[in-house]
C-alpha positions as CSV (number, residue, x, y, z in Angstrom):
1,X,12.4,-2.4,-2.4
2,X,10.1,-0.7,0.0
3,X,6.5,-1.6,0.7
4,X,5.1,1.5,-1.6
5,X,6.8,-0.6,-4.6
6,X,5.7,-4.1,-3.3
7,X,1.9,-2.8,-3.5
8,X,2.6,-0.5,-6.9
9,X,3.7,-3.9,-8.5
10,X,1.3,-6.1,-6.9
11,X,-1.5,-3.5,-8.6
12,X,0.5,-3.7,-11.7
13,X,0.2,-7.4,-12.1
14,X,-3.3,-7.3,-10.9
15,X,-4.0,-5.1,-13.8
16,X,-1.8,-7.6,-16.0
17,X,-4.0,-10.2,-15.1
18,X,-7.1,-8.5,-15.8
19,X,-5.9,-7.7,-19.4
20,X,-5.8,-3.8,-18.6
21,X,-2.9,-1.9,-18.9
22,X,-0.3,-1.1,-16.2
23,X,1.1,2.3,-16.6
24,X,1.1,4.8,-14.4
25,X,-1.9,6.8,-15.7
26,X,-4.2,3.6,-15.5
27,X,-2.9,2.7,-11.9
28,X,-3.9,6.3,-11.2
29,X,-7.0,6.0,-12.8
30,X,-8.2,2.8,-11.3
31,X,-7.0,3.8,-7.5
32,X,-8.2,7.2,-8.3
33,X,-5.4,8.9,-7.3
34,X,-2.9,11.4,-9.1
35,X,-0.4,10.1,-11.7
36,X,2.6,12.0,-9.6
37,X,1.7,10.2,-6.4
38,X,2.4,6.9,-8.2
39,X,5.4,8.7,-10.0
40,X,6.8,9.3,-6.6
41,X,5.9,6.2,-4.8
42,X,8.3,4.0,-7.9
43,X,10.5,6.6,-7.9
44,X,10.9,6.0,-3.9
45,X,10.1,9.8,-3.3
46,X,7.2,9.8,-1.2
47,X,5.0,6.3,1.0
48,X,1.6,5.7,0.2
49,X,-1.0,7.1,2.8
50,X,-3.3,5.6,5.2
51,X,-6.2,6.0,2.3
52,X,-4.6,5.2,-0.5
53,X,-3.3,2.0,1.3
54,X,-6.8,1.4,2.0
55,X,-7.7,1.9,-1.6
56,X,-4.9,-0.4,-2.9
57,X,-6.2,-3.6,-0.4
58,X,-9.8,-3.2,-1.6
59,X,-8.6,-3.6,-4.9
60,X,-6.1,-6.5,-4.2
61,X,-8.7,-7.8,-2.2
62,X,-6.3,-7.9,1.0
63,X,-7.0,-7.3,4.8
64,X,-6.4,-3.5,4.8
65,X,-4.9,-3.4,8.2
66,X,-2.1,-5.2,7.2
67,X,-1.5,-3.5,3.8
68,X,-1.5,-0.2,5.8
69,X,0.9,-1.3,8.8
70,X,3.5,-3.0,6.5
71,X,3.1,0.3,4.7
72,X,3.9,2.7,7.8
73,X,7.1,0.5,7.9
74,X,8.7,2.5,5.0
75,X,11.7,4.9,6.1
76,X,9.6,7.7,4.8
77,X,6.8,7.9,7.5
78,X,7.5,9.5,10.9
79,X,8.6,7.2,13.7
80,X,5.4,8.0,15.5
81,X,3.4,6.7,13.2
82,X,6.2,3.4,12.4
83,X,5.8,3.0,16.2
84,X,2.0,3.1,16.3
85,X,1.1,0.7,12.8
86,X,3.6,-1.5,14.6
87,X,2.1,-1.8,17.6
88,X,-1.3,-2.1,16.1
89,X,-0.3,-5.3,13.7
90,X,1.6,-7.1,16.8
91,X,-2.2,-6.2,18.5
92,X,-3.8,-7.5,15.3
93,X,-1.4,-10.6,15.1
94,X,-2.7,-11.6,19.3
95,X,-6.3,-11.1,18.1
96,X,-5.9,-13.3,15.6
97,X,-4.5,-16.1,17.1
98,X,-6.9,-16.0,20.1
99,X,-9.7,-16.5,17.3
């Protein structure tokens, strides 16, 4: 399972737990996105985006520099951009446990 399906489920049963429904139309809807990026992000096609990872931890309600890092970590983003979200979380990780 990559990250893209981790988040598309964790929105699923989000939705679930709201009593909506939890197709792909309505997870369109409610990140405001387009029904064939969620089509291709199950379907293992494409990742999810820095702004549409963004979207998906404001609606889980999750710190969106980590949704987006463990995103980047999907074999479908360049290794530039694996390389930097990595490097950013392990910065992330220090900051936090200086706090």
């Amino acid at each position: 399972m990559t990250y893209a399906q981790k988040y598309l489920d964790l929105v699923r049963s989000a939705l679930r737990a709201r009593g909506e429904r939890d197709s792909d139309n309505h997870v369109a809807k409610t990140l405001d996105i387009s029904r064939t990026a969620v089509y291709n992000w199950k379907n293992e096609i494409t990742g999810i985006g820095i702004i549409d990872g963004y979207r998906i931890a404001l609606f889980l309600d999750l710190d969106p520099l980590v949704v987006v890092s463990e995103l980047h970590k999907d074999e479908f983003k360049s290794p530039e951009l694996r390389q930097f979200f990595s490097l950013v979380s392990d910065v992330k990780k220090k900051a936090d446990e200086a706090a």
